[in-house]
N, C-alpha and C positions, 0 to 999 in steps of 0.2 A: 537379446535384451530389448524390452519396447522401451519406447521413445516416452522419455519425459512431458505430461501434460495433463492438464484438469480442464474442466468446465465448470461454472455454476448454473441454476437454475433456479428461480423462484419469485414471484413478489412481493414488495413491502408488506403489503397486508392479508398474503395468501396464509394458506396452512404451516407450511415450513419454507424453508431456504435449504438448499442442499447442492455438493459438491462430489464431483467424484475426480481424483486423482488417481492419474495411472503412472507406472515406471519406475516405483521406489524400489530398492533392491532387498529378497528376502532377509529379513534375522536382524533387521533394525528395530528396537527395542522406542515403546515411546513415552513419551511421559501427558501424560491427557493430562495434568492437571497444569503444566507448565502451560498447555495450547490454550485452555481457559483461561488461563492469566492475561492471557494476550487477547483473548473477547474481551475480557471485561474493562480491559486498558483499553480496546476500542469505542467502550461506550461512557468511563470517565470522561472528565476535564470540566473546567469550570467553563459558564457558557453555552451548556449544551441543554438540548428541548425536553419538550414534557414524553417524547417517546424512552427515551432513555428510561424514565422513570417508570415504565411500564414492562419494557423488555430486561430479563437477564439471562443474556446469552450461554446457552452451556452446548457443548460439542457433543451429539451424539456419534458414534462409527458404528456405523452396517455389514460394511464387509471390508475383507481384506487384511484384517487384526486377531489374531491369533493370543488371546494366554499373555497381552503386549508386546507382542511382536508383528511385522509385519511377515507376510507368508508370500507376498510376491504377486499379488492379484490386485486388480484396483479397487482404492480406499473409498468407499462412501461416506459422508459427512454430514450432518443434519443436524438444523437448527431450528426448532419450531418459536413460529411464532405467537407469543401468549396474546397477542393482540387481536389474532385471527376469529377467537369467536365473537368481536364487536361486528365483526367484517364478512360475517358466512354468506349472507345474504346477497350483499353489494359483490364477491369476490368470486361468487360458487361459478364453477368449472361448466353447470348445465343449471338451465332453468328460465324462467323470463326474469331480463335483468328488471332490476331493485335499484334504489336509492337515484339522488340526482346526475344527472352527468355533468361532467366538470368541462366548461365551454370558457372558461377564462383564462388564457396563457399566459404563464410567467415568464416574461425576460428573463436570459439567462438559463433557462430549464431548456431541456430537449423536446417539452411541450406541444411549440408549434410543428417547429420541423417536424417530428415526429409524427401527428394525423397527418401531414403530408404526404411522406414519404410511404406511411403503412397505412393510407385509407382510410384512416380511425374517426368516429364524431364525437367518439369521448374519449379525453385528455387522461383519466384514470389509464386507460389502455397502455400510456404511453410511460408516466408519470409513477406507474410502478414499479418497473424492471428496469427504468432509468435512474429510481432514487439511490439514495448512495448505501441501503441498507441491504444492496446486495454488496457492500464489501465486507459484513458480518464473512462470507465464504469466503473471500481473498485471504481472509484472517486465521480460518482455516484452515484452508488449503496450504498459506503459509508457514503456519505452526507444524505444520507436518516435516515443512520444508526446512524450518532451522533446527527441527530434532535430527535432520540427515542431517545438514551441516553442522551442529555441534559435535556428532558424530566423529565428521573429520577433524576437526578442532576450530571450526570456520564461524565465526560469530557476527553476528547483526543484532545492531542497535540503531534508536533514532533519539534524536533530541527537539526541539521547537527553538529557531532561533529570531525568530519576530513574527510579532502580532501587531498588525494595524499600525507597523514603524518603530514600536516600541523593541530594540534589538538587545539581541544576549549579548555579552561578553566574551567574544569568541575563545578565550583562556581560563573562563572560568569552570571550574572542575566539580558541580555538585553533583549530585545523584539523579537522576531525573527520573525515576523512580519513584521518589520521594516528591515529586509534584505534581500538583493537576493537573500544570499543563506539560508535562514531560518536559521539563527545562530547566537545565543545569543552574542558570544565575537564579539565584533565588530572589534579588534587586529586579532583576529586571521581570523575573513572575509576577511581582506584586506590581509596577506599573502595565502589563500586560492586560490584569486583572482589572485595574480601574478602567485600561479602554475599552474592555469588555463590557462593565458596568454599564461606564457612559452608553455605548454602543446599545445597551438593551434597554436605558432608559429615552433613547430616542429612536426607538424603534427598527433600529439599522441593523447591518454585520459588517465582520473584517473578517480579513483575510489574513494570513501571513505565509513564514517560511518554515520548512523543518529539513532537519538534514540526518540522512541515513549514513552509517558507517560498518563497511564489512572488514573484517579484520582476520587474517589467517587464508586468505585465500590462496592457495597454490600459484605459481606464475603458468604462464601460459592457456587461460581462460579467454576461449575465444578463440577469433582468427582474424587474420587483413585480409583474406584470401576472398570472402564475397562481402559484401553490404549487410545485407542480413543475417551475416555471421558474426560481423562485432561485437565482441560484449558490452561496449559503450552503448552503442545504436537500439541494443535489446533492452539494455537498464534503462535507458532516457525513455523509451518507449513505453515500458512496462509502468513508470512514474506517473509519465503522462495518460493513462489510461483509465487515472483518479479520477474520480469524477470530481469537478473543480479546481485541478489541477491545468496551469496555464502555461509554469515555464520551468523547465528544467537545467541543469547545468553540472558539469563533472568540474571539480579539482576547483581551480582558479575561476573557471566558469568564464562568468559576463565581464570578472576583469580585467582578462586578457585584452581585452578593446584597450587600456589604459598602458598597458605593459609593453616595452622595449623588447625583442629576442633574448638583450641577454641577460633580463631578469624571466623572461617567462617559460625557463624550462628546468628540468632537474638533471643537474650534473654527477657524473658517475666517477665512484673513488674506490681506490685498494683500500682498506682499513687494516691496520696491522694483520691481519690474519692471512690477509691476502683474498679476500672476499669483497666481492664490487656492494658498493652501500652509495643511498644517494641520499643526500641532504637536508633536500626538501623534497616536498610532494604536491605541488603544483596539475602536476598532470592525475592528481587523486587516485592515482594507481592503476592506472590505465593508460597507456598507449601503442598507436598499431592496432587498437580495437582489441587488444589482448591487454589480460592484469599481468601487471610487473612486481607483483608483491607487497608493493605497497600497501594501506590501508588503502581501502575503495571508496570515495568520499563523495555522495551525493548530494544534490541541495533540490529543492519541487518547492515553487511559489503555487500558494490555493487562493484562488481568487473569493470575495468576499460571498457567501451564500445568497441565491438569487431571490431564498423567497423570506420578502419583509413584513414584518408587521405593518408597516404602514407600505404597503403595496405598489408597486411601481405602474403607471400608466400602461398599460397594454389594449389589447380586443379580444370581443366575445366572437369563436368562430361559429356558433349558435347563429346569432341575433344581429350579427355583422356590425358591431356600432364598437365606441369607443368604451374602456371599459378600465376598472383598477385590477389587475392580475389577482388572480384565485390564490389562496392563505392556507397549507397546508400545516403542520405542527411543524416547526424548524429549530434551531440550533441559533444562537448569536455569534456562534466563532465552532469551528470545527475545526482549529488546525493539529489542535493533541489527538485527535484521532486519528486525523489525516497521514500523521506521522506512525504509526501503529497499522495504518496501513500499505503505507509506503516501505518499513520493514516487509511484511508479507511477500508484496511485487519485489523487493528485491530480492529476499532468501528465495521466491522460488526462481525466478531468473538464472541466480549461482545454481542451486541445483540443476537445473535443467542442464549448464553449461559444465559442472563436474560431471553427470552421466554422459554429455556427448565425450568427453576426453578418458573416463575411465569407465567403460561400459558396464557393467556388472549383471550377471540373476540375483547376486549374495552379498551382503556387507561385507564377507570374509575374502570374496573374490576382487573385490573392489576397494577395500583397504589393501592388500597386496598390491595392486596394481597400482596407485596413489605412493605406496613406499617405495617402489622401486623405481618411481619416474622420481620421488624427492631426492632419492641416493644416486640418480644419474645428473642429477643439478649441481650436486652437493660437489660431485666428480669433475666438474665443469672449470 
């Protein structure tokens, strides 16, 4: 069995965007139209820039898909972009370069660092493999990943629970489907939405929260046994990998700082059946670096988008002087997306984390092997 893993490759304004995942198990059946839905949920929400209105993301597969099914080979993935013929010139692979170079850095962008560390004297170099429109792939790649896990019965969802402060209801039970900003209260959308408003009529952005939830996950995901191996350590990781993404937290999270021991843990009970049930879910379905069954409850704060219409003070590394940071097209709020892609990083994590525990070549060898560990718990 190989080992669970993708890459992406591409940039913002190159020809396509493209993904290859390897280690899915043969004879898993997919639904391409279901993984579109989830591009195109990455590029909704109210708030968002004049690229949106340009690109509509659709998934191509290259190889690896069969008749829809997978055959056991790695999945190629591709997503062109329509934008790419404004950009052949400034973008092209060989030729003498075109168009101006971009010597203004944004605060907040990987920008500066960036010609730093890679040599660069143009900021485009840096500025397009760094922009967030490579998580089009994560979206992807993920979509691959919650057709295996739906497979098992394992589901991932994500919600938006503040914007710029403006906080959901954490009981509130809508559809988030149903909104722009993927957020359950539908009270607290509409106030979200004006601070979005404000936010673009004075040239600004926010930031907010959104929170991922996986549901049906097998126990025993993961291990204590290295650092690198906990499934906590890999989720928080893989969160944080967002680009914009600042702070992450499992279960109770940051307010464990507030909580006594013996409010901050979840207690273990017979339930008439004679089966252990716990109460609460505090530790979000994780601990020991392994899922305990619980729902898996994740939370990732995205810091406010760095590039403003009204431009934050920066330097030209050109002309070496003082300078207002370079205006590419941006977003006034990205967190509905941010969340759509925070599902992605988590379904493929789980994946990854059910083929180290049930290896498989075949769906058919690898469901077996998933029933007979559930009927040895069940035994327990």
């Amino acid at each position: 069995m190989t080992a669970f893993r993708y890459l992406t490759a591409g940039e913002s304004h190159g020809p396509c965007l493209t993904a290859i995942v390897e280690g899915l198990p043969a004879g898993l059946r997919l639904d391409l139209t279901a993984i579109n839905r989830d591009m195109a949920r990455r590029q909704q929400g109210y708030g968002r820039g004049g690229r949106m209105k340009i690109e509509s993301d659709r998934v191509e597969i290259l190889s690896g898909v069969r008749f829809g099914e997978t055959i056991g080979g790695p999945v190629t993935l591709q997503v062109r972009n329509r934008d790419w013929e404004n950009w052949t010139g400034r973008m092209a692979a060989f030729g003498s370069p075109e168009g101006e170079r971009v010597t203004a850095a944004r605060p907040g962008h990987a920008d500066y660092v960036g010609i730093l560390k890679y040599d660069r004297q143009d900021i485009r170099d840096i500025l397009e493999r760094s922009s967030a429109r490579e998580t089009a792939m994560r979206v992807a790649a993920g979509g691959l990943a919650k057709e295996f896990l739906r497979a098992l019965g394992i589901g991932v969802s994500s919600s938006v629970i503040n914007i710029g402060g403006e906080k959901a209801n954490p009981s509130a039970d809508g559809d988030a489907a149903d909104s722009e900003l993927n957020c359950r209260d539908k009270d607290a959308e509409a106030r979200m939405k004006e601070r979005i408003r404000q936010a673009k009529e004075a040239g600004d952005t926010l930031g907010g929260v959104f929170e991922v939830i996986v549901r049906g996950a097998p126990v025993g995901l993961g291990s204590h046994i290295q650092w690198d191996r906990r499934l906590d350590s890999r989720l928080a990781g893989a969160l944080m990998s967002i680009q914009a993404i600042k702070g992450v937290e499992i279960g109770a999270g940051f307010q464990y700082a507030d909580l006594p021991g013996s409010q901050a843990h979840d207690e273990l009970f017979y339930d008439t059946d004679g089966r252990v049930v716990r109460r609460t879910n505090r530790a979000g379905g994780i601990e020991g670096g392994m899922s305990n069954g619980e729902e898996i409850v994740l939370r990732a704060v995205m810091k406010p988008i760095p590039t403003l219409m009204k431009p934050l003070h920066s330097i030209d590394i050109e002309r070496h002087e003082a300078v207002l940071a370079s205006k590419e097209r941006s977003d006034v709020c990205a967190v509905s997306a941010a969340s759509v892609v925070g599902e992605a990083m988590t379904a493929l994590v789980m994946a990854q984390a059910v083929l180290e525990k049930f290896p498989g070549d075949s769906m058919r060898e690898l469901l077996a092997a998933l029933d007979a560990y559930r009927k040895q718990l069940a035994e327990r």
